[in-house]
N, C-alpha and C positions, 0 to 999 in steps of 0.2 A: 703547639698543636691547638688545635679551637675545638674547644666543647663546647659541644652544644647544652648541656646543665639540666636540671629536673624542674620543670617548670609545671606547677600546679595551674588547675584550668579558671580562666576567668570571665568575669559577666562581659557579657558584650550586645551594647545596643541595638538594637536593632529600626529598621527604616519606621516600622510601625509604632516605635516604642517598648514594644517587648523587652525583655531582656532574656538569654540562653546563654547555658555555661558551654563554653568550646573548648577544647584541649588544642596545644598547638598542630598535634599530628594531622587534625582537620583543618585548618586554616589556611585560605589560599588569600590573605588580606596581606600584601607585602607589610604593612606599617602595625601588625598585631602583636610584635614581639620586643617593640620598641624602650619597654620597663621592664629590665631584670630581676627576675621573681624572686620576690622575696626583700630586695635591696629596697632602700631605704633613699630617696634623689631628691635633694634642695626643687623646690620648687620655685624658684628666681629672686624669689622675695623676702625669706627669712624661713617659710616651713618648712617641714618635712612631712613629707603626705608619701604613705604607704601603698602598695599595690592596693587595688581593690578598696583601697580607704580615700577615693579622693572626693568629699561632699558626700552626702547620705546616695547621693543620684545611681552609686556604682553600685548600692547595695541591692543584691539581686531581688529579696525577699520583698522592699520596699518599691520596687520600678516594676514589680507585677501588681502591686498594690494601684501605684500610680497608673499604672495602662489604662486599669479598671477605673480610677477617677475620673480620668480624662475622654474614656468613653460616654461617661455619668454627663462630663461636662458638655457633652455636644447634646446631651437630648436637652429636651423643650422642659424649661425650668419648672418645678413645680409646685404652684405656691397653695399652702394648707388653707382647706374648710376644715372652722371648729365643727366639729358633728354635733357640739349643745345649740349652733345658731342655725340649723338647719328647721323647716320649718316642720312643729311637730304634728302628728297623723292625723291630731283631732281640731288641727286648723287647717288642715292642706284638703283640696277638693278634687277626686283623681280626676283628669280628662280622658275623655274618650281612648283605651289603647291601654292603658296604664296598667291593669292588670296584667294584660299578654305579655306586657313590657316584663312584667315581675317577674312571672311565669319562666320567662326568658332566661331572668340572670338567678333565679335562685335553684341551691342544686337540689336534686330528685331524692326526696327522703328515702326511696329503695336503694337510692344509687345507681342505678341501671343507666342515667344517661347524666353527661357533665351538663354544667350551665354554659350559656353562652358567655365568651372571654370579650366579647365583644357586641357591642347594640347599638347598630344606627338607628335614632332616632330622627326619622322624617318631619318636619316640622313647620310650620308656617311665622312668622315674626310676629314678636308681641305675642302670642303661647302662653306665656309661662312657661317655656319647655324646661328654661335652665332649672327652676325652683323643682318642675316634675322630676328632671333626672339627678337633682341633690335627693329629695325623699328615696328615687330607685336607690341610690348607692347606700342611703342609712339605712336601708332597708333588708338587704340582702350580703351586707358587709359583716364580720364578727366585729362583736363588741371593742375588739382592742384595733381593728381595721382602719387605716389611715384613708384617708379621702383629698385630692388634691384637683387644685382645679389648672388648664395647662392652656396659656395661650399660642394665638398662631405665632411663635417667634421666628417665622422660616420664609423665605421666598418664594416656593412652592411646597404643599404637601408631602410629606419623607417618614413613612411608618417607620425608619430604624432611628429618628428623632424622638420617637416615642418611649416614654421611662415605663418598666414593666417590675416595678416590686411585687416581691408577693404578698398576698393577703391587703394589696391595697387597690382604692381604686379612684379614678383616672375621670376627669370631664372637659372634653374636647369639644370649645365650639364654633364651630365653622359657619355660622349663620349668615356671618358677612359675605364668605369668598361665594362669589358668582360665577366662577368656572367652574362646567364639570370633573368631577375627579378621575383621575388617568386609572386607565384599565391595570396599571403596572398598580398603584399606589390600591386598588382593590385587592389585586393577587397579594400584595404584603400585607396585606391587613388581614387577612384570611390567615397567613401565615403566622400574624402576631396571635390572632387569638386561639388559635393552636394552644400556642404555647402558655397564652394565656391562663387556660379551663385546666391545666396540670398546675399550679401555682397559686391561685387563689387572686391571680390579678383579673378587672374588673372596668373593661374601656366602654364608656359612653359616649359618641361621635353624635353630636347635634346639625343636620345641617338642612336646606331647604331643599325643594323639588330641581331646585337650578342646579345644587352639586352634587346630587345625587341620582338624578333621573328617572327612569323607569322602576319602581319595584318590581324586581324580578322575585317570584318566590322561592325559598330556601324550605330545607329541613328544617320543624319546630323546634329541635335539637342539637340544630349547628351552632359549631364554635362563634360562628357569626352570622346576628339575627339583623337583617334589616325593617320598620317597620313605621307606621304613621302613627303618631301622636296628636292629638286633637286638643282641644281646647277645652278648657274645665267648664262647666254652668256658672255664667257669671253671679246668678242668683245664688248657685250654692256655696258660690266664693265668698260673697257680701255675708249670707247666713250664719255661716261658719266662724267668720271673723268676728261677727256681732257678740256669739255665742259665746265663741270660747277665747277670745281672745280681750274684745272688748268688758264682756261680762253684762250687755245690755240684749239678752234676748229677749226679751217683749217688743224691742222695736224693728223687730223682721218681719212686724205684720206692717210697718208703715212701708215696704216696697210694694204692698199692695190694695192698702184700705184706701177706700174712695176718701175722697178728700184731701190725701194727703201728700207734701210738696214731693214728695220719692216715690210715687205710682210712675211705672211707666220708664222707667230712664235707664234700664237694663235689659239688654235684647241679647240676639245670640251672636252679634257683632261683636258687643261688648270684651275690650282685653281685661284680664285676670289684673292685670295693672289697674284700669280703670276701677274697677268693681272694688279693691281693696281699697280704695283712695273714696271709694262712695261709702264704703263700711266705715271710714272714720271720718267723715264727714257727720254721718247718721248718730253716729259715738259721742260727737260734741255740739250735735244741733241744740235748741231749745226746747222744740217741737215740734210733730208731725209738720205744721202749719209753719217752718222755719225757710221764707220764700230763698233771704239770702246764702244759707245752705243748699239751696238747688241750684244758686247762679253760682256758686263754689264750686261746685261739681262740675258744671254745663261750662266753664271754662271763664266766667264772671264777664258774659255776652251782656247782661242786661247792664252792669255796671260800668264797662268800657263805653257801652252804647252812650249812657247819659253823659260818661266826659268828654268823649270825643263826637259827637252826633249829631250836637248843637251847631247853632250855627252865632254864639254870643258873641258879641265886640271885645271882649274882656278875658275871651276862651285861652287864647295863646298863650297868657302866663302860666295859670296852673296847668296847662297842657306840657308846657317845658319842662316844668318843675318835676310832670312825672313822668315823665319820659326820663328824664335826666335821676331819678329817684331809681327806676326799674333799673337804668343798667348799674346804678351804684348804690341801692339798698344795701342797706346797714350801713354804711359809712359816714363820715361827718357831716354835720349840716354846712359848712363855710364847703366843701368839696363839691359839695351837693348843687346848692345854690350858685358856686359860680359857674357850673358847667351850665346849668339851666338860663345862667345870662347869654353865655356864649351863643348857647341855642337860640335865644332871641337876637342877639345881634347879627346873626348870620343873614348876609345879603338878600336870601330868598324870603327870611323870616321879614327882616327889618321891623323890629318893636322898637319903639323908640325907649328910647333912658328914659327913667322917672329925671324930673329937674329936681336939681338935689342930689344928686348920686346916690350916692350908701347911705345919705340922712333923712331921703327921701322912703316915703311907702312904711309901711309894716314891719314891723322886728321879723326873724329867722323863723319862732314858731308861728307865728300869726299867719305868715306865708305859709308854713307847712299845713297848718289845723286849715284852713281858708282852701285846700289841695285835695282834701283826706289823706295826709300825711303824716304819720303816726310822728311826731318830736319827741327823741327819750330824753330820759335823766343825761342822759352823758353825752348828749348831744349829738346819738347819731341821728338818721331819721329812715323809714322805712314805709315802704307803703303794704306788706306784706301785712304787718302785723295786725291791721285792722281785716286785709284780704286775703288770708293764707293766699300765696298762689298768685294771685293779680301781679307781681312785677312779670313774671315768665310771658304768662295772658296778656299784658299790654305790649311786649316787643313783639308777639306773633299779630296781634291785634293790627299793629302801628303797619306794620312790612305788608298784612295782605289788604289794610282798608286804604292805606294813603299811599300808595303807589311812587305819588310824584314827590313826596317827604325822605322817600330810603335815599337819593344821592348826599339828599342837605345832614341825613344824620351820617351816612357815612364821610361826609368831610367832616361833620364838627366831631366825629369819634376820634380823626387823627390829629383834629384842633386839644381837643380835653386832654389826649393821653403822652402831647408828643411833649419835649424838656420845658418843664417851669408849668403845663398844665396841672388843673385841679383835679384829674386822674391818676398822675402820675403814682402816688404813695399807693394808689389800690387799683394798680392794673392787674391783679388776681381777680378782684369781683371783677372787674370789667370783661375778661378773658372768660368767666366762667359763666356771664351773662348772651356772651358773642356767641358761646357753646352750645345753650342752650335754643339761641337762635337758628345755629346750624341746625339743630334738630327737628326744626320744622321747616324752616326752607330748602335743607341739605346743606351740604359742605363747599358746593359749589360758589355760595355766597359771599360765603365768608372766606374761604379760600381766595376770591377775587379781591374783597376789600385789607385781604392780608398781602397779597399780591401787590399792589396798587401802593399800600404806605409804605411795602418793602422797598420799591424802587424809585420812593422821592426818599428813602434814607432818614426818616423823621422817625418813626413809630417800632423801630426794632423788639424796645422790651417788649410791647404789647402784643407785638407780630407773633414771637416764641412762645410766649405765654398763650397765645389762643391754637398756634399752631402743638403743641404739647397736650393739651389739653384735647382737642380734637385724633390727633394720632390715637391715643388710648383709648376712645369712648369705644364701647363695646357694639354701637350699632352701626355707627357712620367714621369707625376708626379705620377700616380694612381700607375706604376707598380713599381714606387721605393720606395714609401710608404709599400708595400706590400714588400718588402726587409727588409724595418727600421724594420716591424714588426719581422719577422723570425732575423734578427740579434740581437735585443732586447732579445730575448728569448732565445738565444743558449748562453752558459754559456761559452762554449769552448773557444772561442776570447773573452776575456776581453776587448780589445783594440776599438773592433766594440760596444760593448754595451754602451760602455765610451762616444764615440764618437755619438750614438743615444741619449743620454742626452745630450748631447751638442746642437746639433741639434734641439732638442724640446724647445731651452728657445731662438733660433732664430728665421726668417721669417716662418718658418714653425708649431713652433710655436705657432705664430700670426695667421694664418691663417688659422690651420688646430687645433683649441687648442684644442678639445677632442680626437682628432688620437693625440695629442703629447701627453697629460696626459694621454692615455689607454699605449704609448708605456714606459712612465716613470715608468707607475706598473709595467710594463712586467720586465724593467728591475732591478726593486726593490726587485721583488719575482721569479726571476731566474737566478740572477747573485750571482755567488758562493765568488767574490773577492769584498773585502772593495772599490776600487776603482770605478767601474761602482754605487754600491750605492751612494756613498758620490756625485757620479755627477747628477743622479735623483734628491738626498734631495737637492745639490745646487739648479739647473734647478727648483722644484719645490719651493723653496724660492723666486727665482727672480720670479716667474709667481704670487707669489700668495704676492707681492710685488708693481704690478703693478697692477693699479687701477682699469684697463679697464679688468683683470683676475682674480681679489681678486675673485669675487663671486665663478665663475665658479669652481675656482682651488679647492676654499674649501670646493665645495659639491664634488669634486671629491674624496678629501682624508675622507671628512664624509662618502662619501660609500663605501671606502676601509675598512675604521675603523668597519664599521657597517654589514659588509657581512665578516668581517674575522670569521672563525671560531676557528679555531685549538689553543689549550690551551696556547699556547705560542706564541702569532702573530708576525713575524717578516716579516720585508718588507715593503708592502704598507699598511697593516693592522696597524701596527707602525708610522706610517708619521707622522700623525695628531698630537702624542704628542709628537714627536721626533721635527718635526718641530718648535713648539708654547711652547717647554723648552725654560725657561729664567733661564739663569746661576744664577748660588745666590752669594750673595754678600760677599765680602769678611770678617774677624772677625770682623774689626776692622767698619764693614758696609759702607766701600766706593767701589763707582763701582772701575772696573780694569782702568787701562790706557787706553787700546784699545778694549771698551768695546762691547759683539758680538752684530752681527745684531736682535739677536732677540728680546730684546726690543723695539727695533722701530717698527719691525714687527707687533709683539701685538700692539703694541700703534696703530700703523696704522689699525690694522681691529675695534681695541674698538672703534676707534673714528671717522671711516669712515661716512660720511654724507650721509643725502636724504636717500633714496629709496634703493639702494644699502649697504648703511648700515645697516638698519633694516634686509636686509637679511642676511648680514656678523652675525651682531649679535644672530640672526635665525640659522644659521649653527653653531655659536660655541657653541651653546648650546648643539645641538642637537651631536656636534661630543665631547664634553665632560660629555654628557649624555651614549652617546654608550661606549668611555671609560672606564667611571667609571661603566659600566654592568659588560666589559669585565675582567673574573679574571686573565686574565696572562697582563693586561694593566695596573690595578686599579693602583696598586703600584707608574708606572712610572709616571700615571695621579694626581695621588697625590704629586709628586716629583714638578713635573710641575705647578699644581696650585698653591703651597708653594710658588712657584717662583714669581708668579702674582701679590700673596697677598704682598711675600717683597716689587715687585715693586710697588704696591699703597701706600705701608706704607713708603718706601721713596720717594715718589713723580712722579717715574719715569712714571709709570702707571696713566689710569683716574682711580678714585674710582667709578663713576655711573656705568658708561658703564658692569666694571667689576662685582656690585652689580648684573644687571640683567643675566651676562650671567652663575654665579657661582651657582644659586639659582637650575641651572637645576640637579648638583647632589644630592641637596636635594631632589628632588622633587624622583629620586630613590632612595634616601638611605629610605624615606618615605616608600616606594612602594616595601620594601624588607627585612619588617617584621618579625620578627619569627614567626614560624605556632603558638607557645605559645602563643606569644603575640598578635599575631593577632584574637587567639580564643575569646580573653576578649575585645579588642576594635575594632576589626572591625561588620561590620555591619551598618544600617542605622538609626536604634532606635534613637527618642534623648536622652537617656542614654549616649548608643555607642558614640554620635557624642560629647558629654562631656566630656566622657572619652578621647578622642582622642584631646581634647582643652586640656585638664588637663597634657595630654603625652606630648602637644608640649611645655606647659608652664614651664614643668620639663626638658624637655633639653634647653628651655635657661636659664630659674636658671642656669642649671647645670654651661652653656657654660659659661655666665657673671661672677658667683659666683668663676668657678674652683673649683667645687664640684663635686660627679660623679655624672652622670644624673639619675634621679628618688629615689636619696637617701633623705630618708626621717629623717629627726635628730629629736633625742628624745624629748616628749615633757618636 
């Protein structure tokens, strides 16, 4: 007779990740009864893993823990402002709005009405808005209140991307995106600060007239205030800083004594940027009457003028020299100098060689000093250091006065920086020099001349490095993001997709890591050559390598794995077991010599710790559960688990760890019955749920014995 047995109720996953305890009497899942409760079953490999004990993952207590992480893990990361480096009250100058603004978010000493959970701030660029709305949040935050600042890391706008702790608060800024914001993503954001004004969270949306449109007017008391912010008195910004920060206030009357070189040079155009940059200028003049303190300020017009303006026989050396000084200040004098040859050798240039070569002319500093080029002790050299500012001021100088010089410096920039150039060692200045470039020309410029070395294949490091550095800038980052994507995607340039994985495993990366992982698929599932994949699957190795990305990275390849559809998935749909292949060992079963990364790999998510691990171990299941669904996957998923099991059988591997996350293609091979088989043991009967103890106890005979499964020997 078959009894059915007393089977205590067990955690069971669910598609969200949840976990909920079932008893079988509810259960219509044919493959839920497939471990004898209570029984004790070889796990193939040497352990014994208990019901309900297989990896932390089955424990109920800790996979509601996890759900919660993993929700944590999809909003927009949040990186900390110290509240000591925020600027303090008796140096910051409000702009126009600023009170209203306070008014807004602080709550009503009666209590009668909550603050607002939410404050758009309308804004215009170069504001100062971000520095305004750090003061709102230190301002109306408690003393022990967290303050975090949240970039756009999203494709589109997604209020449920948004982290909502409480008693903290939140600065959002949208100044970049140029689309207006979707009627839906208003309605949630109403909703967020709902919930907001009960909790003590605290959201500041910074954006301009283009993403935010018409102000419509609201209750002074709505959960959410939208409103204008204005621009501080540049005068009372220089003031302030003189006062109280430099500790020189006697000289806030040279912004306006007759006579004096700082009358005059502050109006209501003037950025809150500018004005500070004038307050310390004024900080370390000599005196009122300090001319080239004005042309510091004024962008050093009068000083560029006289080096380049002339019209002397003799101009072109020290003109190379600093030219070639500006994109590589601070760095060595021999780096320096030769790039400054090149520049003259250049066809359009044609300076002839001194006769004599290298033993001809002037020693290294004779040339610099003969430049106004600062030569240090240690032999870098700088032209800064004489003209705070002047290297920035002569690349904008050179781009808008010489016109017909920007192609000759864009070859010799891929001449200096490409293998065996005098750039090479300091393509960071160089990259950070092109950056600053983009910010006065746009991005458009340098996007081209990064374009252009990418597909003669010479200038790669330099290409990453300025396209990195451009991705994150906070002003002109949005629109070259919006670049990475469309180059990601176009198969045509191999060289640029290559170049977009590269990219994504740098600061861009880090800081933007789901805009790098959305551009990695891109390039996975639309790049036609081996080479842009294999630089995704690297990129996506090193992110999901590093500890502070494990989680992130590998729900991103579990829902590539898990939304692939098409019968043969190739691309992102592939990753997940492309990636987590572990080579097999060789006949004679010793690892290789130089054995790959992906055993560490593994090992490193098996046995990842805390809180973050349960979720690693959460997601491999789930992405070798989706696997092993898929039939154009199963195969290589089997290829790859082979691999896991060698490595626990020689050590290389944990066996626990592995126990609980293996269990998960059982748990579908369960659940993917024949309609035959399923006719006679599925159901809820305790018959049924007999027959189905009876099923599982005949494939592990089978499995232990090496028998086939359900064969019954004669009696």
């Amino acid at each position: 007779m078959i009894q059915a047995g007393n089977r205590g109720t067990q955690a069971e996953e669910q598609s969200d990740g949840s976990i909920t305890e079932k008893s079988p009497a509810t259960n219509d899942s044919v493959g839920d009864d497939v471990v004898p409760g209570n029984k004790q079953l070889p796990t193939g490999f040497g352990a014994v893993v208990k019901e309900n004990e297989v990896g932390r993952d089955l424990n109920v207590g800790n996979n509601v823990n996890v759900t919660n992480y993993l929700t944590r893990l999809a909003h927009l990361k949040p990186h900390p402002i110290a509240r000591r480096g925020i600027i303090k009250r008796e140096v910051f100058e409000p702009p126009s709005g600023f009170q209203d603004a306070l008014r807004a978010l602080v709550l009503d000493p009666a209590g009668a009405a909550p603050f607002a959970g939410v404050l758009i701030l309308v804004c215009e660029p170069g504001a100062g808005s971000r520095t305004g709305a750090l003061r709102l949040l230190d301002a109306c935050l408690p003393e022990d209140g967290r303050i975090f600042e949240l970039f756009p890391d999203w494709e589109e706008p997604d209020v449920s991307l948004i982290p909502d702790e409480e008693r903290t608060g939140y600065l959002l800024n949208l100044m970049g995106d140029k689309e207006l914001l979707s009627a839906d993503f208003r309605d949630r954001l109403e909703e967020y600060a709902a919930k907001a004004c009960t909790q003590g969270t605290r959201l500041i949306v910074l954006i301009d007239h283009h993403g935010w449109g018409s102000m419509a007017s609201r209750q002074p008391r709505s959960p959410l205030v939208a409103m204008q912010l204005g621009r501080p008195s540049a005068a009372g910004v220089t003031e302030r800083r003189l006062r109280s920060h430099f500790g020189v206030a006697d000289r806030t009357a040279w912004l306006n004594d007759d006579g004096s070189e700082f009358r005059g040079l502050l109006s209501s155009a003037t950025s809150p940027r500018a004005a500070v940059y004038l307050a310390e200028i004024i900080a370390r003049a000599e005196s009122s009457k300090d001319a080239q303190a004005r042309d510091e300020y004024l962008g050093w017009k009068a000083q560029l003028t006289v080096w380049f303006g002339g019209s002397e026989k003799d101009a072109p050396e020290p003109r190379a020299l600093r030219i070639a000084t500006a994109f590589l200040d601070s760095c060595p004098a021999r780096a320096v100098l030769d790039a400054a040859d090149l520049l003259l050798a250049a066809p359009e240039v044609a300076w002839p060689a001194p006769v004599g070569g290298v033993l001809a002319g002037p020693d290294a500093k004779k040339r610099c000093t003969d430049a106004d080029i600062a030569f240090r002790d240690d032999g870098t050299v700088s032209l800064a250091d004489g003209h705070p500012g002047i290297d920035q001021a002569l690349l904008r100088h050179v781009w808008h006065s010489r016109p017909q010089l920007v192609p000759v410096l864009t070859s010799w920039l891929g001449q200096i920086s490409a293998p065996g150039g005098p750039a090479v060692p300091h393509l960071g200045q160089l990259a950070r020099s092109l950056t600053v470039l983009a910010q006065s020309q746009g991005p458009t410029t340098v996007l081209s001349l990064v374009q252009d070395w990418l597909s003669k294949g010479n200038h790669k490091g330099l290409a990453t490095q300025v396209l990195d550095d451009l991705a994150v800038h906070p002003r002109i980052g949005s629109a070259v993001r919006l670049s990475l994507r469309n180059w990601a995607k176009a198969p045509t340039m191999p060289s640029r997709q290559e170049a977009v994985a590269e990219v994504c495993g740098q600061r861009f990366g880090r800081d933007f890591t789901q805009v790098a992982l959305n551009r990695l698929r891109d390039v996975l599932d639309c790049a036609n050559n081996p080479g842009p994949r294999d630089g995704a699957l690297n990129t996506l190795r090193v992110l999901l390598a590093r500890p502070q990305y494990m989680a992130q990275t590998l729900t991103a390849l579990v829902n590539w794995t898990s939304e692939h559809s098409s019968q043969e998935p190739t691309g992102s749909g592939s990753a997940f077991v492309h990636l987590l292949t572990v080579p097999p060992t060789s006949d004679e079963g010793s690892k290789e010599e130089d054995p790959a990364p992906e055993p560490l790999l593994v090992h490193a998510l098996l046995t990842r710790e805390d809180e973050d691990g349960d979720a690693v171990r959460l997601l491999l299941r789930r992405g070798w559960s989706a696997s092993w669904r898929h039939p154009g996957l199963r195969a290589q998923a089997a290829i790859a688990l082979e691999g896991w099991c060698a490595g626990v059988e020689s050590g290389a591997l944990p066996e626990q760890p592995f126990a609980g996350v293996i269990t998960a293609i059982f748990e579908v091979e369960a659940n993917a019955l024949s309609d035959d088989l399923s006719r006679i043991i599925g159901g809820h009967s305790p018959l049924r749920t007999g027959l189905r103890r009876q099923y599982a106890e005949a494939i592990h005979h089978a499995v232990v014995q090496g028998v086939p499964a359900l064969h019954v020997p004669p009696q």
